[in-house]
C-alpha positions in Angstrom: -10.0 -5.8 3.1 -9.2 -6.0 6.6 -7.5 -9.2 7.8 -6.3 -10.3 10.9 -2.4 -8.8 10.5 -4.2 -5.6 9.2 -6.1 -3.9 6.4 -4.7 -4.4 2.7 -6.4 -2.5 -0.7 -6.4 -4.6 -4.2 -6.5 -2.9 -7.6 -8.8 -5.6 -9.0 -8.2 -4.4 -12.8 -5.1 -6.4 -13.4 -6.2 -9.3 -14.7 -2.5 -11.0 -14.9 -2.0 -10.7 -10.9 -2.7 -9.4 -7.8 -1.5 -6.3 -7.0 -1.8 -4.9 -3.5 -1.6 -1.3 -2.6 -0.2 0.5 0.2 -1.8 4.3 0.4 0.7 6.4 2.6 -0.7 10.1 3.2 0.5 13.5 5.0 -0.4 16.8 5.4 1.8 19.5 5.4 2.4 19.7 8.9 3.1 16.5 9.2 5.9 17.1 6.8 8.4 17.6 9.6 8.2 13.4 9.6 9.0 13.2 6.2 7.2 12.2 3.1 4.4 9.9 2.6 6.8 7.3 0.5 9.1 7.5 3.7 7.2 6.3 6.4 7.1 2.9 5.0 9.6 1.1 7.0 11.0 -2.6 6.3 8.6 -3.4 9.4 5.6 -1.9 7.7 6.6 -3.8 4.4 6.8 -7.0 6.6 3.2 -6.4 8.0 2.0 -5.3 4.4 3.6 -8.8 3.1 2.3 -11.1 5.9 -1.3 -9.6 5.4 -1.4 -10.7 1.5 -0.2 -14.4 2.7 -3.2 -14.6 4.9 -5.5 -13.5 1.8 -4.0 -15.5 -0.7 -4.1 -18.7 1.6 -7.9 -17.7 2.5 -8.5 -17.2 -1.0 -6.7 -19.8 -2.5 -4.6 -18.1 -4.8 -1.1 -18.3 -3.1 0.3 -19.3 -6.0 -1.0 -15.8 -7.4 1.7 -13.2 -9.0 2.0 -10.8 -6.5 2.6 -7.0 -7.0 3.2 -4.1 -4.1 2.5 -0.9 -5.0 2.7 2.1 -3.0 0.0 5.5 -3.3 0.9 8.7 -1.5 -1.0 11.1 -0.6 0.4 14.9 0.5 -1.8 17.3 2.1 -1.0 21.2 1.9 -3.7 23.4 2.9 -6.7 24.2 0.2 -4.6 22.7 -2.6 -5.4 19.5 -4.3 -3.7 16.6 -3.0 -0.7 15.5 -4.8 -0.8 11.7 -6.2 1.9 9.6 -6.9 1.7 5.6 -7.6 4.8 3.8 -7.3 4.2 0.5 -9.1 6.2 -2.8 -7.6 7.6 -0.6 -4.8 8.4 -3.6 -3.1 
């Protein structure tokens, strides 16, 4: 869903709460940055957390459980991407 602070995913399955998901993704060469799970900074957490207050105030549901979860994504060549879900990352 794109909202005005930026662009925020939902795993609409839970049924208890809203979680929102943050996917982070490299590719090998990018590697030299760091991984995936590193390039989210207390500034990107911020923007991640100000976008979900705009949704749940459009929505109605600010007084929603919350949950942040992270999804990263590496790259290396032909391989399959590697998956990892970090539940309530922040």
């Amino acid at each position: 869903m794109a909202l005005p602070y930026g662009r925020i995913g939902f795993d609409r399955n839970q049924k208890e709460q809203i979680v929102i998901v943050e996917v982070r993704s490299r590719s090998g060469y990018a590697l030299v940055y760091g991984f995936p799970s590193e390039s989210i900074t207390p500034r990107k957490i911020q923007k991640v957390r100000d976008t979900a207050t705009v949704y749940l105030l459009q929505t109605g549901k600010q007084t929603a459980t919350v949950r942040f979860d992270v999804i990263t994504v590496l790259f290396q060549g032909n391989a399959e991407p590697q998956l990892e879900h970090l539940e309530a990352a922040f």
